[in-house]
C-alpha positions as CSV (number, residue, x, y, z in Angstrom):
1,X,25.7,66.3,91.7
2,X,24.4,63.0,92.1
3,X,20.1,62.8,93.3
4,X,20.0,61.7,96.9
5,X,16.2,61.1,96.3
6,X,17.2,58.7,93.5
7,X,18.0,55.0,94.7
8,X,20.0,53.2,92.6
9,X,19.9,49.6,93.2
10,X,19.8,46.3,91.9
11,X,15.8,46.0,92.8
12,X,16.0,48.9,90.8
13,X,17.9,47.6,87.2
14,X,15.9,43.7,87.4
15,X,12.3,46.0,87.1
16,X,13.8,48.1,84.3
17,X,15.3,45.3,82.9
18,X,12.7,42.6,83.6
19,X,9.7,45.3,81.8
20,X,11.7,46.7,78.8
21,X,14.0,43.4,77.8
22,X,12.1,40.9,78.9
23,X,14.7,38.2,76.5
24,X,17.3,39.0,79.6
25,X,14.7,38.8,82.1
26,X,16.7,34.7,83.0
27,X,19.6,37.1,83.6
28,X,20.8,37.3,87.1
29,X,21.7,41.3,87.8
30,X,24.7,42.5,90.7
31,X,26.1,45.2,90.9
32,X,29.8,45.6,89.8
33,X,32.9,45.5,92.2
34,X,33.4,49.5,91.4
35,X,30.5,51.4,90.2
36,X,30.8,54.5,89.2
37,X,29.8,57.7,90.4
38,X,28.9,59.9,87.6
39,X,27.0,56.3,87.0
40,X,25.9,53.5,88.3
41,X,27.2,50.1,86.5
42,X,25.7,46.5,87.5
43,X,26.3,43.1,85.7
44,X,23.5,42.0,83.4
45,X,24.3,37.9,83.8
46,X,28.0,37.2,82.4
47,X,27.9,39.3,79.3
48,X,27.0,42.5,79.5
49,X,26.7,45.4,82.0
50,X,24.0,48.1,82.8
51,X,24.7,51.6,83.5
52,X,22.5,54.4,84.8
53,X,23.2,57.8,85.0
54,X,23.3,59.1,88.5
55,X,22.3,62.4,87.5
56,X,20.6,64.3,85.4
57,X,23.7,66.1,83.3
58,X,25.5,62.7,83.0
59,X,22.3,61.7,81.5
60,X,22.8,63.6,78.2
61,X,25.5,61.1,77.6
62,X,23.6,58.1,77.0
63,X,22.2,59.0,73.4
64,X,25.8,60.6,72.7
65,X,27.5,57.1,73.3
66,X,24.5,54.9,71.5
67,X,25.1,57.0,68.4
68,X,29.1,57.7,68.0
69,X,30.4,54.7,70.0
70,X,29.8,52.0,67.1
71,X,31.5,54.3,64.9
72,X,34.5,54.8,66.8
73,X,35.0,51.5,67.7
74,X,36.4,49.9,64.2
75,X,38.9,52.7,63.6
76,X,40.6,52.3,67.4
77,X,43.3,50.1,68.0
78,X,41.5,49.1,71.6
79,X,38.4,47.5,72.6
80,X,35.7,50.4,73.6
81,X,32.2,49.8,75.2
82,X,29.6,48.3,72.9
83,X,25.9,49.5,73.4
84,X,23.6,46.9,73.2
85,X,20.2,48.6,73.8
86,X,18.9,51.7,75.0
87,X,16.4,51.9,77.9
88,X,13.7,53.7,78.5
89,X,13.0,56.1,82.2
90,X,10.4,53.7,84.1
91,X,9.8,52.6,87.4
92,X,10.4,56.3,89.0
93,X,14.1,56.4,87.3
94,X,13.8,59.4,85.5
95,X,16.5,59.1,82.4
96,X,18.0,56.6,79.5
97,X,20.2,54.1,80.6
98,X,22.0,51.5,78.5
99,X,23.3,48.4,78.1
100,X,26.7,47.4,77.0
101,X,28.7,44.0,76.3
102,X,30.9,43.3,79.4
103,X,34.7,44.0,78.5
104,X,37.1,41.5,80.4
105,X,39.8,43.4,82.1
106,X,40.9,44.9,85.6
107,X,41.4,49.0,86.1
108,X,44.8,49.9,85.8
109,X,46.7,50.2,88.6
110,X,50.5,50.1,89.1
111,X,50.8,47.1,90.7
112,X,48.5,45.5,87.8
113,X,50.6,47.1,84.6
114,X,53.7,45.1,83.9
115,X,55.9,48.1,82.5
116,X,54.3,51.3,82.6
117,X,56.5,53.1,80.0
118,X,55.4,50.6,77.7
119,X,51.8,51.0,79.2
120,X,52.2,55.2,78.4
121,X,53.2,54.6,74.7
122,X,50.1,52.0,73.9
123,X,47.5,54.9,75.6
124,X,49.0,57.5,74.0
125,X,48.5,55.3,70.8
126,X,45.4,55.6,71.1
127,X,44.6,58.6,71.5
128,X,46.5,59.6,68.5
129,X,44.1,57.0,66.7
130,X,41.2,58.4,68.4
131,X,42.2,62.0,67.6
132,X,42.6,61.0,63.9
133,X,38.9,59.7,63.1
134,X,37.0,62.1,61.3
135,X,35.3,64.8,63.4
136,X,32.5,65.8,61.1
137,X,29.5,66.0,62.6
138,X,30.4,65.0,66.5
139,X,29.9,66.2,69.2
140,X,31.0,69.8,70.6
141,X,32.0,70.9,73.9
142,X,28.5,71.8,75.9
143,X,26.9,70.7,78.8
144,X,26.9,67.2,78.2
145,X,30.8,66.7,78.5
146,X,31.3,69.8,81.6
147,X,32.9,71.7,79.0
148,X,35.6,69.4,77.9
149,X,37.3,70.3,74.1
150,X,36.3,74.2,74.9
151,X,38.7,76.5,76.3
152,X,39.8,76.3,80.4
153,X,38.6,80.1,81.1
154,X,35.2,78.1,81.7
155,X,36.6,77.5,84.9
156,X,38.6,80.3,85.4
157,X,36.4,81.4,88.2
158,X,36.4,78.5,90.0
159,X,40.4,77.7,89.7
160,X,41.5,81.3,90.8
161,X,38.5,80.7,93.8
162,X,40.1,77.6,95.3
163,X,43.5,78.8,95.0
164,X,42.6,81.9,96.8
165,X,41.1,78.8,99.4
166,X,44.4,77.1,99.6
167,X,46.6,79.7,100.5
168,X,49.5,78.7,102.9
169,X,48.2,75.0,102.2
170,X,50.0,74.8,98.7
171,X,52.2,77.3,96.4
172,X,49.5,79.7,95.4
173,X,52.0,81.8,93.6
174,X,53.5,79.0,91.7
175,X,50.1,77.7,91.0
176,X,48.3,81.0,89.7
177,X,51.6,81.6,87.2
178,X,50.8,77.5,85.8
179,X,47.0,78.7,85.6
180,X,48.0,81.8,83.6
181,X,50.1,79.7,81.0
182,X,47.4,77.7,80.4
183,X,44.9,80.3,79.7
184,X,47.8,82.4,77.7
185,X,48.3,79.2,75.3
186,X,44.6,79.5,73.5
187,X,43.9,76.4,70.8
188,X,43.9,77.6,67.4
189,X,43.8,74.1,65.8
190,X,40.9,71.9,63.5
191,X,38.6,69.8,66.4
192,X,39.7,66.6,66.9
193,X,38.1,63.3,68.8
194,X,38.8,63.3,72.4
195,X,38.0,61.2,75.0
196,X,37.6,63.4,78.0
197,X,38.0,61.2,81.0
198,X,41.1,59.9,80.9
199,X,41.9,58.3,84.1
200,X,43.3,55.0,85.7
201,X,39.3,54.1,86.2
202,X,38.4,53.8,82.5
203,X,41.4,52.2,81.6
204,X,41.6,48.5,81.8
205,X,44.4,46.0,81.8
206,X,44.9,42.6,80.9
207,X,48.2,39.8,81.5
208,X,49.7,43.5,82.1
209,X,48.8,45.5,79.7
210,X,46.7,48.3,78.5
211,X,43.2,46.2,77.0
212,X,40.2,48.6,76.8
213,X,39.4,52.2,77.5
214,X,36.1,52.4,78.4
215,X,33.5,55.3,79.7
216,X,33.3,57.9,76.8
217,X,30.6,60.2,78.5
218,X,33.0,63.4,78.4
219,X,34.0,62.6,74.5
220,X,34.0,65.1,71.9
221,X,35.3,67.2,69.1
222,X,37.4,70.1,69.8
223,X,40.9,70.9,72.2
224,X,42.2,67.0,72.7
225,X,44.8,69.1,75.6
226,X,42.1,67.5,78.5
227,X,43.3,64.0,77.5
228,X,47.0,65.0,78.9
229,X,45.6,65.0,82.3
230,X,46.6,61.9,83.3
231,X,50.5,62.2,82.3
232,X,50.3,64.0,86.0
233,X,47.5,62.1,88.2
234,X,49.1,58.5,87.2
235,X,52.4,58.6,84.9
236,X,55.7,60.1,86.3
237,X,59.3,60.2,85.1
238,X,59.8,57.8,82.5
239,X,56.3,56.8,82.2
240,X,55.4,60.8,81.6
241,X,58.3,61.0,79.0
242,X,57.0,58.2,77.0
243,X,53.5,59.6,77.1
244,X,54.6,63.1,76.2
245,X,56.9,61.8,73.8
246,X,54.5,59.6,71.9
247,X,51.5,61.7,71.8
248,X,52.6,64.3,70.0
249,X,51.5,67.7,71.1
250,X,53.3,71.2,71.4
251,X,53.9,73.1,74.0
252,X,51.2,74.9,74.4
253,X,48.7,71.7,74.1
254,X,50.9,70.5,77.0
255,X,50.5,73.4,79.2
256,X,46.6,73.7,78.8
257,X,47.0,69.7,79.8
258,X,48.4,71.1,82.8
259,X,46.1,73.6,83.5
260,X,43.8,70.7,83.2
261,X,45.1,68.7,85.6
262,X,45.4,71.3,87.8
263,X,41.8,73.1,87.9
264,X,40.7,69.7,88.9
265,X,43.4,69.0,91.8
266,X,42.8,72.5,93.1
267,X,38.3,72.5,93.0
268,X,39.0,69.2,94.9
269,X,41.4,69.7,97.4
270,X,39.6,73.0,98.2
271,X,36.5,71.1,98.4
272,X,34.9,71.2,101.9
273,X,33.5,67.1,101.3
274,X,36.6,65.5,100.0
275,X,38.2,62.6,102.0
276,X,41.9,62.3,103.4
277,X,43.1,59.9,101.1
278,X,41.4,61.6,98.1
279,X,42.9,65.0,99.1
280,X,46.4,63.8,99.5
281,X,46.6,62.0,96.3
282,X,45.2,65.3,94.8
283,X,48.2,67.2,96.5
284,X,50.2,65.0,95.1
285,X,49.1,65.9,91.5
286,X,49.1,69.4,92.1
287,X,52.8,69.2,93.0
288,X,53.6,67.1,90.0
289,X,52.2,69.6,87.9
290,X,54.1,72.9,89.0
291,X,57.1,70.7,89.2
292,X,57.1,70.0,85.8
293,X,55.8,73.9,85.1
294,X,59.0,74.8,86.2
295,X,61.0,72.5,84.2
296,X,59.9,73.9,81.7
297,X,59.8,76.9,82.4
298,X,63.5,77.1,83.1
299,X,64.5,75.3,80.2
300,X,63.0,77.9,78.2
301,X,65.7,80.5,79.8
């Protein structure tokens, strides 16, 4: 989804930066050790960071995050990214980009987070938080967030598609009857705040624990089940138990979590430029999730 035509560089951010804020023009500009691919991220000097959308439908999250961002952030229990300033499209880059204060912190990994139980109960903290700020008013699921808060039969299509694709590769049987419960178990509650992105990438960790969540383009009010995802691309066992257990959802918010999970495993997996590495770890979650399908699907007999 990215524009090949667009280059992204460093050249690029000092002329944006250099004609629209030219107080931070002094400020040396490098690009960040991971940057994104939905955007683009670069250091502005020690302080702050720029990010630019790498295409066009990510870039309908810029004025969302200027806007709701500085109201989230005094009602969470974690650091979330500050915006700063707003630029402007110049120099043959076509869209807003922003500018945020740098958060200290490294992205979580499991050989970074001193106990990840512990780890599971402090994100599922927040969310809870997050899920309890007033909704009035935000955002609704659309185009800018890919659909995130609606319901899953937005990519029924493309779920029943790849499945189809991976026959004899994975348990198609087992994973069509995990599809189905999550489509069966339709959201009937109030919108709430949701993050949408949940993953080991926007989470950062500090002397071992959970520090910041960062990267709110996907937020919005509606279905907070999308924010279960990652109790089956990063948590297991104990970890998963804590999560589940501290985020409070029934079992039908679970199972659209799953369904979650899954649709995203199974378009990637099935996808004809995904890497090795990338494919395997997505195996991985696909197996996670129809193993604990069947958990609970036998502990319902």
């Amino acid at each position: 989804m990215h524009n090949p035509k667009i280059t992204i560089d460093t050249d690029l951010v000092r002329r944006l930066v250099d004609a629209q804020f030219p107080q931070w023009r002094h400020l040396p500009v490098s690009p960040v050790e991971f940057g994104g691919w939905d955007n683009r991220t670069f250091h502005l000097g020690d302080e702050m960071t720029i990010r630019l959308p790498s295409a066009a439908p990510y870039s309908l999250q810029v004025e969302k995050e200027h806007r709701w961002l500085p109201k989230l952030a005094p009602l969470l229990p974690l650091p979330i990214p500050t915006p700063l300033a707003m630029g402007e499209p110049a120099a043959g880059y076509p869209w807003h980009w922003s500018v945020y204060r740098w958060i200290e912190g490294e992205t979580a990994r499991n050989a970074r987070i001193a106990d990840l139980p512990a780890f599971a109960v402090a994100l599922a903290d927040f969310l809870v938080a997050l899920r309890g700020i007033e909704p009035t008013d935000g955002p609704t699921p659309g185009q800018h967030n890919f659909h995130r808060g609606g319901s899953l039969s937005v990519y029924d299509g493309e779920a029943r598609q790849a499945i189809a694709a991976l026959e004899g590769r994975i348990d198609t049987q087992a994973a069509a009857a995990v599809w189905e419960a999550a489509l069966a178990a339709t959201w009937h509650g109030s919108p709430v705040w949701f993050h949408g992105d949940v993953a080991s990438g926007n989470l950062l960790v500090e002397d071992g624990s959970l520090s910041a969540v960062i990267d709110f383009g996907t937020s919005g009010v509606g279905d907070p089940s999308c924010d279960l995802a990652i109790s089956w691309t990063f948590f297991e066992g104990e970890s998963r138990e804590a999560f589940r257990g501290r985020i409070d959802v029934d079992d039908g918010t679970w199972a659209r979590g799953r369904g979650w999970a899954l649709w995203k495993a199974l378009i990637t997996v099935a996808g004809h430029d995904v890497n090795q590495a990338e494919a395997e770890r997505q195996r991985r979650v696909i197996d996670a999730v129809l193993a604990d399908h069947r958990r609970w699907v036998t502990g319902l007999q």
